[in-house]
C-alpha positions, 0 to 999 in steps of 0.5 A: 074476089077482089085483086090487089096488086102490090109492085115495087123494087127487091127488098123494099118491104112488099111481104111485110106491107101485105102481111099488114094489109092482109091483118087488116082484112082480117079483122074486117072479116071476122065471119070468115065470109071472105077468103083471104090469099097471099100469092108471093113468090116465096109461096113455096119456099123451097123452089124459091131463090132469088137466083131466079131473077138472073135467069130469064127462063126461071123467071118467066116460069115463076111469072107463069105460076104466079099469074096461074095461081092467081087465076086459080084463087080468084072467085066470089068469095076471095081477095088476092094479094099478089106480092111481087115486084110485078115489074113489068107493064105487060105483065100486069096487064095480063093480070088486069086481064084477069081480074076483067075477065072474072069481073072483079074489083081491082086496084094497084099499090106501088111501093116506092123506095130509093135503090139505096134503101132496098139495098140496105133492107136487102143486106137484113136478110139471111143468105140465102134471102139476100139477092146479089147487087148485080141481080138487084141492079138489074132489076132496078133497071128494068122496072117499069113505074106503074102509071095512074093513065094505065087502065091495068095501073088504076086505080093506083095507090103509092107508099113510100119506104125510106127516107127520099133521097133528093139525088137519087130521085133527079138521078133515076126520074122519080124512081123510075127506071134507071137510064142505061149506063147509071152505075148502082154501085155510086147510088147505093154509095149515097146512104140516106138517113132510115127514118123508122116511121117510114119502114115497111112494119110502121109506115103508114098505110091507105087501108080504108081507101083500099077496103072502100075499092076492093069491097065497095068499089064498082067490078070490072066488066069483061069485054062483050067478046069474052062474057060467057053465060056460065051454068051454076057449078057446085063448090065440091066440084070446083074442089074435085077440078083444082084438086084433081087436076093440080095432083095430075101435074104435079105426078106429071111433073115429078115421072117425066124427068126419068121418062123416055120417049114413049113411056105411058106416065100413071098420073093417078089411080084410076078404076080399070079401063080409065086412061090414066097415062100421059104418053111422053113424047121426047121432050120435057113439058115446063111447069109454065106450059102445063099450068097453062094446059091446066088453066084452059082445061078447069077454064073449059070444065067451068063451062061444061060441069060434069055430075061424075068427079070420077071422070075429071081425071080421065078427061085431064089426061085425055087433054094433056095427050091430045096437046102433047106437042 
């Protein structure tokens, strides 16, 4: 149930370093003993483009789906690759939360690049994977470096992707964040020499340092406040809850959009007498709000298993109705 998480600028090379490492724990896991995921934004191909970073409203629901799929895939028997620029401090704190609640291993790789090599990288992509300079720009100002002194930062492992450029490191302080008024378009004028070796399919990699954390390494420990005797709960009924529970959303998501106030939305087909309706009161609900109703739900549901599968969906939409505001 290990977690890594893998940061860097747009376009430095995080997909293709993760398919690498991925690869490697595969091949240290020939029984199959451990399940291996990428959670990426481009996980689902077709709700994503990298539009989204120049909108802040999408941009936190793909934060807030990401960060909810990684709480979903993280049990005993799994490591999660958690591929995104994961720019923001806090937000990898909430995923470091995570990862100390589920009492896992945990470790941080940074993907070091000049702006002017992601912006070299970004332009072999096709169209409609390539992000505009000016979102590209922006988030080269907004990232913020992970530090070693960081508890949710540690440990920390660094590559670096491209060939360094001495300017542009003194410019943006150790491919840090850039200073406000830095004009992107001058940096990326500054071309640095690719150095193959050190492209993101060939550059070398800490693998046996990250196998020896993420499997061998010593767990996290929750706080004393958040430890939960949890009772022993069945593998088919934690498939039952996640399978159940993401159909009802994704029914939800899909009848609300042509929903007036009032409607009673049949979220699944239920026996008769079973509440399988969630009453839709005026206002759309957002993925991100749904998923985290989800997530507190199966939270709860770990807590107190039931016998009866039957009943998951009745007491899911009984849920969402009771916190419809």
């Amino acid at each position: 149930m290990p977690l890594l998480l893998v940061t860097g600028f747009p376009s430095c090379g995080k997909s293709a370093i993760c398919e690498r490492i991925l690869a490697f724990f595969e091949d240290q896991n020939p029984g199959g003993e451990l399940q291996l995921h990428i959670v990426s934004d481009r996980n689902n191909e077709s709700d994503f483009s990298p539009l989204i970073y120049g909108d802040p409203k999408k941009e936190k629901q793909l934060r807030s789906a990401l960060r909810a799929k990684v709480q979903r895939l993280l049990h005993r028997k799994s490591l999660v690759i958690c591929d995104s620029t994961n720019h923001i401090k806090g937000y990898r704190y909430e995923l470091f939360c995570l990862a100390k609640n589920t009492q896992t291993r945990y470790a941080v790789l940074h993907c070091k690049a000049s702006p002017s090599t992601c912006k070299w990288l970004n332009e072999q992509r096709t169209d409609n994977e390539r992000y505009p300079d000016e979102i590209l720009s922006n988030l080269f100002k907004q990232f913020e470096t992970p530090d070693q002194k960081n508890r949710w930062d540690a440990p920390l492992f660094e590559v670096q992707i491209g060939r360094e450029s001495t300017e542009e490191k003194d410019e943006l302080g150790g491919f840090g964040s850039i200073a406000e008024g830095t004009n992107c378009a001058l940096l990326t004028e500054r071309t640095e020499e690719i150095d193959e070796t050190k492209m993101p399919r060939n550059i070398n990699l800490p693998f046996e340092q990250l196998h020896a954390i993420l499997i061998k390494g010593k767990e996290l420990s929750a706080n004393k406040c958040m430890k939960v005797q949890i009772p022993m709960v069945s593998s088919a009924f934690l498939v039952a809850l996640d399978q159940q529970t993401q159909h009802i959303l994704d029914r939800l998501l899909a009848l609300q959009s042509h929903a007036t106030d009032g409607d009673e939305l049949r979220v699944f087909d239920g026996e008769t007498g079973q509440r399988n309706t969630v009453t839709f009161h005026q206002r759309l609900r957002s993925l991100a709000q749904l998923s985290r109703l989800r997530q507190q739900f199966i939270a709860y549901m770990k807590t107190h298993p039931i016998d009866d599968f039957d009943r998951i969906g009745p007491l899911f939409t009984d849920y969402l109705n009771s916190n419809s505001h």
